[in-house]
C-alpha positions in Angstrom: -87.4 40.2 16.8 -85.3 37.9 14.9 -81.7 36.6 16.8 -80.3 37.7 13.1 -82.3 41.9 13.8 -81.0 41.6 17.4 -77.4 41.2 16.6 -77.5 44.0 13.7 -78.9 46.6 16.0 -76.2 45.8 19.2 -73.6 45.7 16.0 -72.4 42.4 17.7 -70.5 40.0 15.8 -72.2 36.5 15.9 -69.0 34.8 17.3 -69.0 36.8 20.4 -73.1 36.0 20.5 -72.3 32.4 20.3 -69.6 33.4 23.5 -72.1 34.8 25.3 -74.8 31.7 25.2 -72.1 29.1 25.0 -71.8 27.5 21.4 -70.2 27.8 18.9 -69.8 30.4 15.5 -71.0 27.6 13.4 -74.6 26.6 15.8 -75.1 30.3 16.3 -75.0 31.3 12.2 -77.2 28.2 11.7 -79.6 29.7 14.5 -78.9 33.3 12.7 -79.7 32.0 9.7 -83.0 30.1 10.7 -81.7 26.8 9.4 -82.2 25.1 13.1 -84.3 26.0 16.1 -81.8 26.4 19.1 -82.5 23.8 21.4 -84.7 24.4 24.5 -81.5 25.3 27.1 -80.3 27.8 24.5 -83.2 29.3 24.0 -82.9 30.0 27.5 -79.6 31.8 27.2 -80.4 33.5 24.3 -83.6 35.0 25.9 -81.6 36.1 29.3 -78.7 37.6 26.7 -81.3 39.9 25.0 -83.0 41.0 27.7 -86.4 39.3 26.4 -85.9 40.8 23.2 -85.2 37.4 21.2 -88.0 34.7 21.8 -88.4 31.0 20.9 -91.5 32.6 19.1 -89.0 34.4 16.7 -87.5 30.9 15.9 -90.7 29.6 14.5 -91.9 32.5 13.6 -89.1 32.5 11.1 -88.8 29.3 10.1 -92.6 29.4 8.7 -91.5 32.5 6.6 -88.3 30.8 5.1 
């Protein structure tokens, strides 16, 4: 599932995502947006924030479609 699915299912604003993992609005709508790959320690975060819903396979994954 894509960070950008994830966060319109919960209904959860992307600045209180980026809260949540520790960034910013701006890095998190890049990451939302598939414009840049989070790096490795927020990928981390991101996975442990969705439950294992959002995986660094759904970064790539993405990026190949875009």
């Amino acid at each position: 599932m894509t960070l950008k699915e994830y966060l319109i299912r919960e209904k959860k604003k992307i600045y209180v995502f980026a809260q949540e993992v520790g960034v910013s609005q701006p890095t998190c709508s890049l990451w939302v947006s598939g414009v840049r790959v989070p790096k490795p320690k927020h990928m981390q975060k991101i996975v442990q924030c969705t439950n294992g819903e959002v995986t660094p396979n759904d970064f790539y994954h993405q990026n190949k479609q875009n």
